[in-house]
C-alpha positions as protocol buffer text, in pm:
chain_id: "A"
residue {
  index: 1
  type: UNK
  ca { x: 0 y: 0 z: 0 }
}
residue {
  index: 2
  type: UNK
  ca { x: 101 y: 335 z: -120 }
}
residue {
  index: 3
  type: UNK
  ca { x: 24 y: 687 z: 102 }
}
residue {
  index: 4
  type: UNK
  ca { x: -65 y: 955 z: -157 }
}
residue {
  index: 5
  type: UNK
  ca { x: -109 y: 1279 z: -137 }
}
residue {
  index: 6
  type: UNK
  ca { x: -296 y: 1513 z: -413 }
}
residue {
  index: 7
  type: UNK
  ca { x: -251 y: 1847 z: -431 }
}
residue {
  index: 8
  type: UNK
  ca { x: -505 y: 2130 z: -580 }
}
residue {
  index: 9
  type: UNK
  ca { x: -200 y: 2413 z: -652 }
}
residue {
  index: 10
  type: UNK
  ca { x: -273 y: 2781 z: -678 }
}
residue {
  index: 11
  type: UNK
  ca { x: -313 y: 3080 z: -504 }
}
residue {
  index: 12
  type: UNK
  ca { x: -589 y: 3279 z: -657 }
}
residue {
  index: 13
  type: UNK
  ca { x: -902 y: 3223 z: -489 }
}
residue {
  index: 14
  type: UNK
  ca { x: -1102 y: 3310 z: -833 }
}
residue {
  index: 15
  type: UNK
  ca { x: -987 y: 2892 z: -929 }
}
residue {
  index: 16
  type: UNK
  ca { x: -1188 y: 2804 z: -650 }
}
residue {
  index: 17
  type: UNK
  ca { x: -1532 y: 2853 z: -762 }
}
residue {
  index: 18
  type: UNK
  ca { x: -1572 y: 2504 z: -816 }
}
residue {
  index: 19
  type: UNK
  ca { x: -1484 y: 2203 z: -595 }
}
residue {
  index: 20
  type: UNK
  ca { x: -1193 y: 2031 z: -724 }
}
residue {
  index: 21
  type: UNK
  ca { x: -1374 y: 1738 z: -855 }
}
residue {
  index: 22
  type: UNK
  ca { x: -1083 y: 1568 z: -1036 }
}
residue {
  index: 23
  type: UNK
  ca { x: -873 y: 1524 z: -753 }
}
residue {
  index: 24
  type: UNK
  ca { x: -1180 y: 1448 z: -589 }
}
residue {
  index: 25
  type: UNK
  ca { x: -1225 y: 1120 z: -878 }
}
residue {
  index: 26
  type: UNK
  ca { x: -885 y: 1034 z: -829 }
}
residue {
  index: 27
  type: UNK
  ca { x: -867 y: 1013 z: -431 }
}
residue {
  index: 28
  type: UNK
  ca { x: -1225 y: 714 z: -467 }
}
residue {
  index: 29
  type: UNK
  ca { x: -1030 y: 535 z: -742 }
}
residue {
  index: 30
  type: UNK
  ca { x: -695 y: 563 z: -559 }
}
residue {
  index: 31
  type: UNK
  ca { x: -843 y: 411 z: -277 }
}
residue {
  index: 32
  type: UNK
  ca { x: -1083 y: 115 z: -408 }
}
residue {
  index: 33
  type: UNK
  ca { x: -744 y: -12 z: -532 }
}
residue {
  index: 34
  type: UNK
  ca { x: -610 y: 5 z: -141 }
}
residue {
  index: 35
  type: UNK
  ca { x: -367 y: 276 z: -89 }
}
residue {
  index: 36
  type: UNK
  ca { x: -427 y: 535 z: 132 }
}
residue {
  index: 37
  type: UNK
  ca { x: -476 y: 907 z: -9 }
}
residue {
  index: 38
  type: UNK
  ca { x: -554 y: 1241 z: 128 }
}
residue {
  index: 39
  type: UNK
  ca { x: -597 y: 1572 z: -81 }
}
residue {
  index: 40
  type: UNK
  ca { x: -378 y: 1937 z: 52 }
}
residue {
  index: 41
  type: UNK
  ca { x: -586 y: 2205 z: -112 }
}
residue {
  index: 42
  type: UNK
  ca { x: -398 y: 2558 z: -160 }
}
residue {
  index: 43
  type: UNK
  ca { x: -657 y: 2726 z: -343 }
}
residue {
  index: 44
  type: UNK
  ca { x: -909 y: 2670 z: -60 }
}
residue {
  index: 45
  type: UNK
  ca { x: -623 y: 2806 z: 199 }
}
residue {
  index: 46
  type: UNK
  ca { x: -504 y: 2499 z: 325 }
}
residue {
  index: 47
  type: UNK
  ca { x: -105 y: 2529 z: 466 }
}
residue {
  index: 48
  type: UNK
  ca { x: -31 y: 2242 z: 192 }
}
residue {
  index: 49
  type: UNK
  ca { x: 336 y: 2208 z: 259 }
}
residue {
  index: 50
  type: UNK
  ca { x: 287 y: 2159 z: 658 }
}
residue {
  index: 51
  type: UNK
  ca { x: 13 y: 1881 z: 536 }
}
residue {
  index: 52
  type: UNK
  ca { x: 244 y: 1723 z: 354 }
}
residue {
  index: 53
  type: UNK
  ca { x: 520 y: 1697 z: 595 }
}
residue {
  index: 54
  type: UNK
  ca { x: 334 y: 1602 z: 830 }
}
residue {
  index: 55
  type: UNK
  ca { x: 123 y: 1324 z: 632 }
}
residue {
  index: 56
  type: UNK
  ca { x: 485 y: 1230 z: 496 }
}
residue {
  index: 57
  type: UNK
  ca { x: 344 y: 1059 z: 185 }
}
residue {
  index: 58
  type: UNK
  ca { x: 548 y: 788 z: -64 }
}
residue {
  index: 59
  type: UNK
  ca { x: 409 y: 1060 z: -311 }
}
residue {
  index: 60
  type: UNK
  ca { x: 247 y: 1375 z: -391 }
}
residue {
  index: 61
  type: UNK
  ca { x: 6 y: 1408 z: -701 }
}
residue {
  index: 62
  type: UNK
  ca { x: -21 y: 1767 z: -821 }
}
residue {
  index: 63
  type: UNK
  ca { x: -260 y: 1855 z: -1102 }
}
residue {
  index: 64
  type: UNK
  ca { x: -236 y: 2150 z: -1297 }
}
residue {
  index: 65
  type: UNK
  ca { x: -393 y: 2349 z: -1617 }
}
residue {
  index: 66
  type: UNK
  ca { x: -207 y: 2621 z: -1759 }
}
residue {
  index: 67
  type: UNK
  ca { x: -352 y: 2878 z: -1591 }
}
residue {
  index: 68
  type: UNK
  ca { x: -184 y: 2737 z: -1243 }
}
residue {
  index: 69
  type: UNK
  ca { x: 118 y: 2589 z: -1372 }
}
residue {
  index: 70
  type: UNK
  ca { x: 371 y: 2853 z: -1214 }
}
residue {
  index: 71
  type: UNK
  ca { x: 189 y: 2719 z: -841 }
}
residue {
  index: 72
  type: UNK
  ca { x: 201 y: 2371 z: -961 }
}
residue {
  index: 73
  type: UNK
  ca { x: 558 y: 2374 z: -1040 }
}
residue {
  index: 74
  type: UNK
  ca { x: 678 y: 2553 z: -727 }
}
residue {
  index: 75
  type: UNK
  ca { x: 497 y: 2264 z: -521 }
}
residue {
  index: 76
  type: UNK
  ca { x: 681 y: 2027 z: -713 }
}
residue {
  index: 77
  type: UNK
  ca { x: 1025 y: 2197 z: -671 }
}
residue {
  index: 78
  type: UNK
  ca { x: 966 y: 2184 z: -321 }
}
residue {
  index: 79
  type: UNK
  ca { x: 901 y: 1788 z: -335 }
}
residue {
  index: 80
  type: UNK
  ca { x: 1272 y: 1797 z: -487 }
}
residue {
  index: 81
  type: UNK
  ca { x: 1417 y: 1982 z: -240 }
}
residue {
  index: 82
  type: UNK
  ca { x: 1243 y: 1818 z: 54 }
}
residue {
  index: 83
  type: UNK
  ca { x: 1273 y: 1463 z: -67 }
}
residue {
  index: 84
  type: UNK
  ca { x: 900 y: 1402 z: -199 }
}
residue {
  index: 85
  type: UNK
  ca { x: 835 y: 1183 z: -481 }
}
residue {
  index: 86
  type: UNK
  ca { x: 607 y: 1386 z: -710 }
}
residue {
  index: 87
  type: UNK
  ca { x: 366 y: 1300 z: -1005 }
}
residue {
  index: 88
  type: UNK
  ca { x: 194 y: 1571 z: -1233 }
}
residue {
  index: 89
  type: UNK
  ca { x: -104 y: 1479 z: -1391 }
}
residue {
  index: 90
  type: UNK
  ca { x: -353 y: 1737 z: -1600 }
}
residue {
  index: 91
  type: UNK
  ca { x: -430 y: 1958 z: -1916 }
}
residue {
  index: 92
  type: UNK
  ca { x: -68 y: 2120 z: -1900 }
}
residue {
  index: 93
  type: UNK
  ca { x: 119 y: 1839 z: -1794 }
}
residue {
  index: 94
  type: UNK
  ca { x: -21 y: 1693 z: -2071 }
}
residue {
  index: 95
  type: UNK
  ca { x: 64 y: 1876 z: -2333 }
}
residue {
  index: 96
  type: UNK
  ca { x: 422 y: 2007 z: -2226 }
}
residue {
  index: 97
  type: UNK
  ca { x: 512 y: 1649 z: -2060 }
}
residue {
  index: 98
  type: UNK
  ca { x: 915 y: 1691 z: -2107 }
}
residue {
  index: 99
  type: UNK
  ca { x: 869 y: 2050 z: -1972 }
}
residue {
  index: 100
  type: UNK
  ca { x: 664 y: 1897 z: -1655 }
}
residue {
  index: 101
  type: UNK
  ca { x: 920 y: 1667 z: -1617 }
}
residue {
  index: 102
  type: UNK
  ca { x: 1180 y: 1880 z: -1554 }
}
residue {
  index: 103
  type: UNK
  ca { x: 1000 y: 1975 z: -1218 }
}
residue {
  index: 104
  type: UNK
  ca { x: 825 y: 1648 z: -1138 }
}
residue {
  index: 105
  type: UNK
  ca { x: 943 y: 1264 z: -1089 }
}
residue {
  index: 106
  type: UNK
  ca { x: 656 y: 1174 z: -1293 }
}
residue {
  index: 107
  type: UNK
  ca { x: 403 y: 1325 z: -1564 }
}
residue {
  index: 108
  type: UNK
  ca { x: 91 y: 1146 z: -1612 }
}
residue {
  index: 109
  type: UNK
  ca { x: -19 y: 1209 z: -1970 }
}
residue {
  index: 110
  type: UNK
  ca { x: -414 y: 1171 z: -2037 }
}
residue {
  index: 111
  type: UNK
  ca { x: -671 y: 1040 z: -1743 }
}
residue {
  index: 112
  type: UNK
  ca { x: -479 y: 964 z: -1444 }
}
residue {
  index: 113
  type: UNK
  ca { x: -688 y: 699 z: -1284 }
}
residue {
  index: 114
  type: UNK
  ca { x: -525 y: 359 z: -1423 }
}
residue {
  index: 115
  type: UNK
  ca { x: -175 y: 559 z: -1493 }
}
residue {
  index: 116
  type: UNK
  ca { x: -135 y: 680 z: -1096 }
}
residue {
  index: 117
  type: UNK
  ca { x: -209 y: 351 z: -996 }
}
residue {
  index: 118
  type: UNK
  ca { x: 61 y: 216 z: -1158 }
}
residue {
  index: 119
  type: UNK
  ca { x: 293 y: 455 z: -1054 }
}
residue {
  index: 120
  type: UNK
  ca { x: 170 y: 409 z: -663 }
}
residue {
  index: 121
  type: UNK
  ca { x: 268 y: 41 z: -734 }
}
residue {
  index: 122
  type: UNK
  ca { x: 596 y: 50 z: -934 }
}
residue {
  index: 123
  type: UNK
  ca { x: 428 y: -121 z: -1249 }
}
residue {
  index: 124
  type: UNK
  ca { x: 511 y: 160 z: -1477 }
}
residue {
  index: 125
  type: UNK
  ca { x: 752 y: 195 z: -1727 }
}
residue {
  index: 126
  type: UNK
  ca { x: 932 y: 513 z: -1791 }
}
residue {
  index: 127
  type: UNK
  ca { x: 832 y: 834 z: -1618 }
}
residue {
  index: 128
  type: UNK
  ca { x: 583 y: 980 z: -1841 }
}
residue {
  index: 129
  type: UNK
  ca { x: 309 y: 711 z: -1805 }
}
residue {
  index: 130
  type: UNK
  ca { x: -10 y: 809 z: -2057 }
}
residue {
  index: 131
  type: UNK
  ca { x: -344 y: 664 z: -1888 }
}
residue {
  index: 132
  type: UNK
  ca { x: -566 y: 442 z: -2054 }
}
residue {
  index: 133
  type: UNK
  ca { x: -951 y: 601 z: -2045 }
}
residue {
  index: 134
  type: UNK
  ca { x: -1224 y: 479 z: -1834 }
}
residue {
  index: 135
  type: UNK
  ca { x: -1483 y: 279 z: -2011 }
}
residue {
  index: 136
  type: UNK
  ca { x: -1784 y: 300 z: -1793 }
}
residue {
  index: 137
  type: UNK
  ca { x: -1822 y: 596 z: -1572 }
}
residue {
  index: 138
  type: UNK
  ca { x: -2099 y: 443 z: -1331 }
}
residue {
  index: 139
  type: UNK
  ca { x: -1794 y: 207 z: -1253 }
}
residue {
  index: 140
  type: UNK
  ca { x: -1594 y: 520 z: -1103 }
}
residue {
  index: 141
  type: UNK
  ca { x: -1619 y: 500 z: -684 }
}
residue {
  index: 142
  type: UNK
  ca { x: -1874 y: 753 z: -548 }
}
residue {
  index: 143
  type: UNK
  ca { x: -1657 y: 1048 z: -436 }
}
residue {
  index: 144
  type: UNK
  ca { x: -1595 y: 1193 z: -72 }
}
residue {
  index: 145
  type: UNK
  ca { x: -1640 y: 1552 z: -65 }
}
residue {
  index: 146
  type: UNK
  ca { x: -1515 y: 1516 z: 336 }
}
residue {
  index: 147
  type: UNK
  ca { x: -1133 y: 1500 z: 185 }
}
residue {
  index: 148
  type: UNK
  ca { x: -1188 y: 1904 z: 111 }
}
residue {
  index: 149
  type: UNK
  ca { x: -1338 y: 2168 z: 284 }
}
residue {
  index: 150
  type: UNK
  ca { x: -1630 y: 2120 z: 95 }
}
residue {
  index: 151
  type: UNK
  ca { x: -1774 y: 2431 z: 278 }
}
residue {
  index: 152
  type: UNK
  ca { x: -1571 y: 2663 z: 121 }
}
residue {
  index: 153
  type: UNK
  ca { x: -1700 y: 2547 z: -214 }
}
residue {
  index: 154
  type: UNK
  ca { x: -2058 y: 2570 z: -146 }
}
residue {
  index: 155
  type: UNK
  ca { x: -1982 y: 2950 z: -94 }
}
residue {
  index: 156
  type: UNK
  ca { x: -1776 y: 2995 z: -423 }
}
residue {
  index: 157
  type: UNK
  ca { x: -2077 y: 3177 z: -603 }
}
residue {
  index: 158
  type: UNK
  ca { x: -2060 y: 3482 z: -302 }
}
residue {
  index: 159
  type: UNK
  ca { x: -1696 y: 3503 z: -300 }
}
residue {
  index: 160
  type: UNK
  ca { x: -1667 y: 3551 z: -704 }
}
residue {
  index: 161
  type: UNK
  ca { x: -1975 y: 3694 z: -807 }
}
residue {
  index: 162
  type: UNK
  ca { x: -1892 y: 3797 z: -1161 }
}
residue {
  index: 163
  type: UNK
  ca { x: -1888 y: 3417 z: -1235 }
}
residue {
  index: 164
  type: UNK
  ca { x: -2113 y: 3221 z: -1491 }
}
residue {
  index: 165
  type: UNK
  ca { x: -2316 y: 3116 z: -1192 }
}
residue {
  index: 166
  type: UNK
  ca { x: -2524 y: 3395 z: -1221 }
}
residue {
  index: 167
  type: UNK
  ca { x: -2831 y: 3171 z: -1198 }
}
residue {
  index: 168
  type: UNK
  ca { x: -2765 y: 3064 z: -780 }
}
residue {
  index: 169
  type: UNK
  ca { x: -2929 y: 3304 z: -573 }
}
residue {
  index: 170
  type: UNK
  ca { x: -2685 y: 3456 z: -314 }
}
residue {
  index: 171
  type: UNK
  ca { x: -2587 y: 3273 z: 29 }
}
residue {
  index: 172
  type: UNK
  ca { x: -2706 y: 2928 z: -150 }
}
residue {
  index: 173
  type: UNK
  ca { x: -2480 y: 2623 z: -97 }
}
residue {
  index: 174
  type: UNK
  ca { x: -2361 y: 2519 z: -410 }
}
residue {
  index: 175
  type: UNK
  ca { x: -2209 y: 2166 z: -552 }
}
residue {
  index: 176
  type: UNK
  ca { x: -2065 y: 2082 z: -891 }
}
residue {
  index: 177
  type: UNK
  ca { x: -2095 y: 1753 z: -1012 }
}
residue {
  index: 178
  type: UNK
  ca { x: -1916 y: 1606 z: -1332 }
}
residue {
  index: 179
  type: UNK
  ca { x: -2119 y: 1348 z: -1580 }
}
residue {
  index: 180
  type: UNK
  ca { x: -1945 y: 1305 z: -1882 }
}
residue {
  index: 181
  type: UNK
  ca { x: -1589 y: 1296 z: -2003 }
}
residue {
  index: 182
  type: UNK
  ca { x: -1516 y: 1460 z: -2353 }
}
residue {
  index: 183
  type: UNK
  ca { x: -1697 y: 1607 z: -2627 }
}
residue {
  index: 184
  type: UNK
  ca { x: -1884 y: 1488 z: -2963 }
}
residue {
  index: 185
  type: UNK
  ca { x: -1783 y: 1867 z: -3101 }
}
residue {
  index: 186
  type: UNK
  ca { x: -1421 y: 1917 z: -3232 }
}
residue {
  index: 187
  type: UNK
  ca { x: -1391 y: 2303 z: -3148 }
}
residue {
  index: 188
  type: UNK
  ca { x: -1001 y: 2418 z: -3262 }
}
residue {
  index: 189
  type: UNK
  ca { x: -938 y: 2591 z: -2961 }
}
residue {
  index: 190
  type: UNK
  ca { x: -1044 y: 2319 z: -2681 }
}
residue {
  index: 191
  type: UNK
  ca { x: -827 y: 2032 z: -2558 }
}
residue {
  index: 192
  type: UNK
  ca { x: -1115 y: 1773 z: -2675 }
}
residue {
  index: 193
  type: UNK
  ca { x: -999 y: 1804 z: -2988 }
}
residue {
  index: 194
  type: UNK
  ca { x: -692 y: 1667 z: -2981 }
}
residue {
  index: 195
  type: UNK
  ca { x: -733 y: 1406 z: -2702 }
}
residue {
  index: 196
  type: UNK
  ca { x: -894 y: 1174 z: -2957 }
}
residue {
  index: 197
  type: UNK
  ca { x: -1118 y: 1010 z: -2654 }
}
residue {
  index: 198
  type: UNK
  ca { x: -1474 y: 929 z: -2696 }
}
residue {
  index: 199
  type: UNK
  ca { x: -1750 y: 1112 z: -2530 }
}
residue {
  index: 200
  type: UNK
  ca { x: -1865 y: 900 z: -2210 }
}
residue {
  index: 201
  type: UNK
  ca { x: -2147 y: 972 z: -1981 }
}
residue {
  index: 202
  type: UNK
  ca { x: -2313 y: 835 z: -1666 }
}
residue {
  index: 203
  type: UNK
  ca { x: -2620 y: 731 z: -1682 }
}
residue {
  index: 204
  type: UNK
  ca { x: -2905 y: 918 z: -1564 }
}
residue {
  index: 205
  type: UNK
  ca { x: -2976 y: 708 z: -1250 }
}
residue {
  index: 206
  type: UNK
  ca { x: -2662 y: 757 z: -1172 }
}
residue {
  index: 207
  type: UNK
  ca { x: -2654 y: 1151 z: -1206 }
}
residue {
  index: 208
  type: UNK
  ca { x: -2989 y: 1196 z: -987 }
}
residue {
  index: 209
  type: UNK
  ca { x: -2782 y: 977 z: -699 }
}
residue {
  index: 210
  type: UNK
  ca { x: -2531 y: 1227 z: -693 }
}
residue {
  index: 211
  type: UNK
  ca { x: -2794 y: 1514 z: -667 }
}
residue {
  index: 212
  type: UNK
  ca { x: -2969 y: 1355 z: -386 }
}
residue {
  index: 213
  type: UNK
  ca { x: -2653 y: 1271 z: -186 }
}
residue {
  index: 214
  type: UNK
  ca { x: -2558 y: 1668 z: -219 }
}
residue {
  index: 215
  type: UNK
  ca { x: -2902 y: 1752 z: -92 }
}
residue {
  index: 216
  type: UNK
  ca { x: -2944 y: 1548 z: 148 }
}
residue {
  index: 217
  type: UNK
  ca { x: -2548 y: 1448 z: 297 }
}
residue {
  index: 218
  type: UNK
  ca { x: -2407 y: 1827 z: 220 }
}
residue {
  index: 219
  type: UNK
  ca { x: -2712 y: 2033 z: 199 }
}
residue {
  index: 220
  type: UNK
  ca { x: -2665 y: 2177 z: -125 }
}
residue {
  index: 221
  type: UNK
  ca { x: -2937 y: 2376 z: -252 }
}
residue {
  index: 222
  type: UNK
  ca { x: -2780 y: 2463 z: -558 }
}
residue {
  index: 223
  type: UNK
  ca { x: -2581 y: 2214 z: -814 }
}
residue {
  index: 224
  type: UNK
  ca { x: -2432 y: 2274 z: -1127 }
}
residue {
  index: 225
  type: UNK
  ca { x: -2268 y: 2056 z: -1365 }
}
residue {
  index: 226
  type: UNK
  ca { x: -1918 y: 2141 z: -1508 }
}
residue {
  index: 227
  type: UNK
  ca { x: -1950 y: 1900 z: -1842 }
}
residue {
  index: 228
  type: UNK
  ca { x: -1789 y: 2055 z: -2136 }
}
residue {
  index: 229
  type: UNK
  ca { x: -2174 y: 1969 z: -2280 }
}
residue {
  index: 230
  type: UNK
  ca { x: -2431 y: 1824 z: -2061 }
}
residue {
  index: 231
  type: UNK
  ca { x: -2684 y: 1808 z: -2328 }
}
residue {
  index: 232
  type: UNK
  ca { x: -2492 y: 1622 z: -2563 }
}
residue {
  index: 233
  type: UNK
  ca { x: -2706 y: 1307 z: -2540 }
}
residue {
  index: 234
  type: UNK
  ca { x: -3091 y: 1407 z: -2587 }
}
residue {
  index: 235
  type: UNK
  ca { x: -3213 y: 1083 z: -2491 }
}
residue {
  index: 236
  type: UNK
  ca { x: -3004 y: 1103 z: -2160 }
}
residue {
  index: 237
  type: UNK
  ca { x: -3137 y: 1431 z: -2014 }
}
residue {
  index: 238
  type: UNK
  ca { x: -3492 y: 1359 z: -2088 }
}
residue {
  index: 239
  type: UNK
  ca { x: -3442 y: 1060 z: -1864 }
}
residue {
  index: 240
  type: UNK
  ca { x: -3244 y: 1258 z: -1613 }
}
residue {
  index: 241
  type: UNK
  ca { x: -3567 y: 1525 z: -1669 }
}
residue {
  index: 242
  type: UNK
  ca { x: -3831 y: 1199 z: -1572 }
}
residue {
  index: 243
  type: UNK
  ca { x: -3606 y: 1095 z: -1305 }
}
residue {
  index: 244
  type: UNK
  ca { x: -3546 y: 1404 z: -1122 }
}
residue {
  index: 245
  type: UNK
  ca { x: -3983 y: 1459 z: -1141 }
}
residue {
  index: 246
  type: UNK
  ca { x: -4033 y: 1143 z: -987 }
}
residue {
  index: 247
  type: UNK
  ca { x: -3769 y: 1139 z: -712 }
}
residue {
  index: 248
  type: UNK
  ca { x: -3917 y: 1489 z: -608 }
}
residue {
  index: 249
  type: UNK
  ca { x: -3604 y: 1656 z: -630 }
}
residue {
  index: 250
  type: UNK
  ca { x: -3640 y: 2080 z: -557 }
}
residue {
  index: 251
  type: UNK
  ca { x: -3301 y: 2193 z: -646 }
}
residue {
  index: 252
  type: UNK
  ca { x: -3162 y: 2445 z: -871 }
}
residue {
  index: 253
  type: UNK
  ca { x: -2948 y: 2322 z: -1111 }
}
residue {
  index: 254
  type: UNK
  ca { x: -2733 y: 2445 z: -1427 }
}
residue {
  index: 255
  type: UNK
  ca { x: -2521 y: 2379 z: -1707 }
}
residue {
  index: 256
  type: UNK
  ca { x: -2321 y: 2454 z: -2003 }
}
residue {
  index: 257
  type: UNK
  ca { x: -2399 y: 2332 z: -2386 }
}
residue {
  index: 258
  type: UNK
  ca { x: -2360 y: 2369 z: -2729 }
}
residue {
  index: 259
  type: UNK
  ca { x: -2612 y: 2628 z: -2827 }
}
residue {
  index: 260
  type: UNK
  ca { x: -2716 y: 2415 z: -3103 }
}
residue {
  index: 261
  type: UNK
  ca { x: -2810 y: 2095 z: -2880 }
}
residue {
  index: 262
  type: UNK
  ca { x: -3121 y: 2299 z: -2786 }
}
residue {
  index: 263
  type: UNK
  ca { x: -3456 y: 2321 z: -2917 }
}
């Protein structure tokens, strides 16, 4: 068993609107396969070097998109100098992998589920390590949003108001859930279109659990989803649509699509 530690780098509190949801994914599938994991979150305040001393992990997973890189790479110079093991994993690290690795131990290249597990357990070869996609997202473990201060996160709308969340009322306690992975579109400018992945979803039962565990675990009364393009599969929201009627959820919820996949 491996002890893990993932890091959400960056210091500008306007990244932390949203709960970090795919460290979040990482920390469930890191532990179904039995290795112990905890998450140091700097954009939510946390002192994440202390944490990490004091957890004294085997290794520390930092993500990073472009926008944080210069945090993300100052975390993992640290691991050098302090004797940490570190793996990079994300959008940036993705693209620039031989830059990454000139800061990290290890660049994950792709999703990082299957890739970081074989790092955690010495079965990989080289240090850039691309991940094979997940199949089936209903196989994913159901996240723990206790790993964060998930209370921060509910308040994100308040503390950046200018934000596309315009639709939460003030003061609500809001949640972000994630249920689909890629695209079907092939805009020039977005990262899904050179990824080459197919579009994957979870099914609608599986979306309305997550809704009514925020509700009713984490009293969210606001939820929005962070897919690239929720509405992507007609026949899937219309059942999410029935299913959210007959459970009786009351919950404000939002999105972000394709113009075009309305009607």
């Amino acid at each position: 068993m491996a002890k893990l530690v993932l890091v959400n780098a960056g210091k500008n509190y306007e990244y932390g609107t949203h709960e970090p949801l795919h460290l979040l994914v990482l920390a469930a599938y890191v532990k179904d396969k039995g290795h112990e994991v905890a998450i140091a979150d700097q954009i939510a305040g946390e002192d994440i070097f202390t944490k990490i001393r004091r957890l004294n992990p085997d290794f520390v997973g930092i993500t990073a998109t472009t926008a944080v890189i210069g945090d993300a790479y100052e975390v993992a110079d640290w691991c050098k100098e302090n004797g940490f093991k570190s793996i990079m994993g994300g959008v940036h690290p993705t693209i620039m992998p031989e830059e990454t690795l000139k800061h990290a131990d290890f660049v994950v290249k792709g999703e990082g589920e299957e890739a970081l597990v074989k790092i955690l357990e010495g079965k990989n070869e080289g240090k850039i390590v691309t991940g094979n996609y997940i199949k089936n997202l209903d196989d994913l473990p159901k996240i723990d949003r206790r790993l964060i201060n998930f209370k921060y996160y509910q308040q994100g709308k308040d503390r950046t108001p200018g934000t596309h969340l315009h639709f939460v009322p003030p003061n609500s306690k809001l949640n972000c859930i994630l249920s689909t992975r890629g695209c079907p579109f092939n805009c020039i400018f977005c990262h899904n279109s050179w990824r080459g992945l197919p579009v994957r979803m979870k099914s609608a039962k599986r979306m309305i659990e997550e809704m009514k565990e925020l509700v009713d675990k984490y009293g969210a009364n606001a939820i929005f989803f962070m897919d690239d393009d929720l509405l992507c599969s007609r026949n899937r929201m219309i059942e999410f649509c029935r299913l959210y009627k007959e459970n009786g959820l009351n919950v404000i919820w939002g999105c972000q699509a394709r113009v075009t996949t309305i009607d």
